[in-house]
N, C-alpha and C positions, 0 to 999 in steps of 0.2 A: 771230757775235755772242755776246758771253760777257755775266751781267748779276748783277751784283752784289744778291741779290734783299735784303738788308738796306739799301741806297744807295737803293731805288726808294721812292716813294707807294704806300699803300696801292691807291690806283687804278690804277695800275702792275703793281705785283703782281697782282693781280687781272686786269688784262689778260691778262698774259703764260698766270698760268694757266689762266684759262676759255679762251683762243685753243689750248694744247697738249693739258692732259690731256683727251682725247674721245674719242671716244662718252662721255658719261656717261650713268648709266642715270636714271630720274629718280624720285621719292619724292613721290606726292601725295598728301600728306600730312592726315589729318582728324583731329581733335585737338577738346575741349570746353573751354571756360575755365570758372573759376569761378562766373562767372555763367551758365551753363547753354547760352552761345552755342558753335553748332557751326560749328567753323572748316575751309578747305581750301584749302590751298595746294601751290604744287608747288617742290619742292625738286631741285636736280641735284650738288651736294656732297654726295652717299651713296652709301652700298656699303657689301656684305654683307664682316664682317671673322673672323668665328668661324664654328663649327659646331659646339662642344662645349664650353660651351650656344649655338646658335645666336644670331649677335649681327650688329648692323646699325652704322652709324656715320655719323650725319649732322655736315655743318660748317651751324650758322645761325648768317648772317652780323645783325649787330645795325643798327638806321635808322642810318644814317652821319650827318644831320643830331639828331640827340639821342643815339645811343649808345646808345639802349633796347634792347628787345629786342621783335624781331615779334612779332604774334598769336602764333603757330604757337610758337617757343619759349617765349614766357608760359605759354602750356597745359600746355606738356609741362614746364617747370622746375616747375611750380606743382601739378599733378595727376600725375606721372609717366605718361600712358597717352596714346598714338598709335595710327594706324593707318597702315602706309605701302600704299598702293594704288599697282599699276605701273601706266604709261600704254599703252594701244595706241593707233593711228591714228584708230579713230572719236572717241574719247574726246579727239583735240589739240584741240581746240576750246573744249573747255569747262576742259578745264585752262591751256590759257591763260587765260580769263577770269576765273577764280579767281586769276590771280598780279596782281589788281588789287590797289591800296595802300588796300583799305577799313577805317574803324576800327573797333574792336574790339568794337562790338555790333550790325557786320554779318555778318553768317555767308555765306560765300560759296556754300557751299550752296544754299539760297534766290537766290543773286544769280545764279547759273549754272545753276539748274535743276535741280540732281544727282539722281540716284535713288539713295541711300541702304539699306544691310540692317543689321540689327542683329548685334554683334560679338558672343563669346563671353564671354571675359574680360576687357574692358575696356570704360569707358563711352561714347567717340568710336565712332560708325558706321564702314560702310568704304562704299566707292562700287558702288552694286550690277554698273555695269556695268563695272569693273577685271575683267582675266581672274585676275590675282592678288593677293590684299592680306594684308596681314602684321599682326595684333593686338602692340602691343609695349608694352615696360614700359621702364621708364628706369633704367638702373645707375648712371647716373652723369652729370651735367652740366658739362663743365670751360670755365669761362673762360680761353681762350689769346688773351692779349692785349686790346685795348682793343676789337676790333671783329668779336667773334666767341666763339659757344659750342658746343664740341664735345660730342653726347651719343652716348653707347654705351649700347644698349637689345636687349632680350632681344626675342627673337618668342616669343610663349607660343604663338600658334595661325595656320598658314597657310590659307586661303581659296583654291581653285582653279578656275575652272569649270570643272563637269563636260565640256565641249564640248574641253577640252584635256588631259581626261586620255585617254589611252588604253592601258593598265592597271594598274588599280587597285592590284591586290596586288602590280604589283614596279614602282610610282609609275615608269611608264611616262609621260611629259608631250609635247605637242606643240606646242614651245617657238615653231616659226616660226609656226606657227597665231597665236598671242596676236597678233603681228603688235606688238611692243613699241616704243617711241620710243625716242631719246636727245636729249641736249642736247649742241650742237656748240660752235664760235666763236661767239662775239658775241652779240649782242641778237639772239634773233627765231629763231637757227638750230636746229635739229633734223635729227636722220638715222631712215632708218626701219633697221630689221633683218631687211628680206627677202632680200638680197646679201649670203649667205651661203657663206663655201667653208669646206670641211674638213681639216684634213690627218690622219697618225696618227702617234701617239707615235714617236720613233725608240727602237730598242733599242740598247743601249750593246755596243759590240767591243770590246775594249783596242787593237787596232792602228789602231782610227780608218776602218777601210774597212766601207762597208755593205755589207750581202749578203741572197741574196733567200732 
C-alpha cells in the first residue's frame, strides 16, 4: 500500500501515523494557566531532539471541533513553562484519567488525585511519583497548519529518583527499574519497556567482513 499522505483527511493521516510511528515515549505533562489552575495531561507526540542545549519537542494537536487550543498548550503558549513528567506502570492509571476532556478551570490534578513536588525553576509542579520529570521553558511555539502546534522547549532542570540512580557521580541510571510506558496503535494501547534486548555497535572493515 503506497498513500498519498497530502490526498488523505486529517483523521487519516492521523490514523496511519499513530498506528506506525511506535513505541512513543509519553509527556505527562503539568503546566499552570493564567488563572493559577494546575493542569496534567498526557501527551505521546514528544521526544527529546537536542542535547546542546538540551531540547524536547512536543506536536499539540488543537479541539478538532473549534480549532482551539487544549488546556495544556494555552499554559504553555501563554506562560512559556511545562513540566514533562515520564510515565511508569504504577502511574498508567491516573494518567490516563487526566487525558479527560475537563474544561479549563478543572485541574486534573485534583480530579486524579496526583501527589505533586514543587519545581526548581519554573512555576507548574511535576508529579511527585514520575521516576523522571523535566522542568522546561518554551523557545518557541510554531503553528504547522490549521490543527496543530509544534513547541521546541529547553529542559532547565531534570528530576530523577534517587531509587534509579545508581552512580551518582558518573550518572549511572537504572533505566529498566523506572519500568516506563509507551503509546502504541490506536485508542487505549500502551507497551511496557521491560522486553528489552541488546545488541553492540558494529565496528566498520572497509572489505565489509566482520571479525572477532
Amino acid at each position: 500500500m503506497e498513500l498519498d499522505m497530502s490526498a488523505l483527511s486529517m483523521a487519516a493521516r492521523y490514523k496511519v501515523v499513530n498506528s506506525t510511528i511506535t513505541p512513543r515515549p509519553i509527556a505527562w505533562i503539568t503546566s499552570v494557566s493564567e488563572a493559577g489552575v494546575v493542569n496534567a495531561a498526557p501527551y505521546s507526540f514528544f521526544n527529546a531532539v537536542g542535547t546542546e542545549p538540551p531540547l524536547i519537542a512536543l506536536g499539540l494537536l488543537k479541539d478538532p471541533r473549534g480549532r482551539r487550543l487544549k488546556n495544556t498548550a494555552s499554559n504553555i503558549v501563554a506562560t512559556g513553562e511545562f513540566v514533562v513528567n515520564l510515565v511508569c506502570e504504577a502511574d498508567a492509571e491516573a494518567m490516563n484519567r487526566c487525558s479527560v476532556d475537563a474544561p479549563p478551570e478543572v485541574s486534573e490534578v485534583d480530579y486524579a488525585g496526583l501527589q505533586t513536588a514543587p519545581s526548581t525553576k519554573v512555576a507548574p509542579p511535576r508529579i511527585a511519583t514520575s521516576p523522571v520529570s523535566f522542568e522546561c521553558r518554551k523557545l518557541v511555539a510554531l503553528d504547522i497548519g490549521t490543527h496543530q502546534t509544534v513547541v521546541i522547549a529547553e529542559i532547565l532542570v531534570t528530576h530523577i529518583a534517587d531509587a534509579f540512580v545508581t552512580n551518582p557521580d558518573k550518572l549511572y541510571l537504572d533505566t529498566p527499574a523506572m519500568k516506563l510506558i509507551g503509546r502504541t496503535h490506536g485508542s487505549g494501547w500502551y507497551a511496557r519497556t521491560s522486553d528489552q534486548f541488546q545488541m553492540e555497535r558494529p565496528l566498520y572493515f572497509p572489505d565489509g567482513a566482520s571479525r572477532d
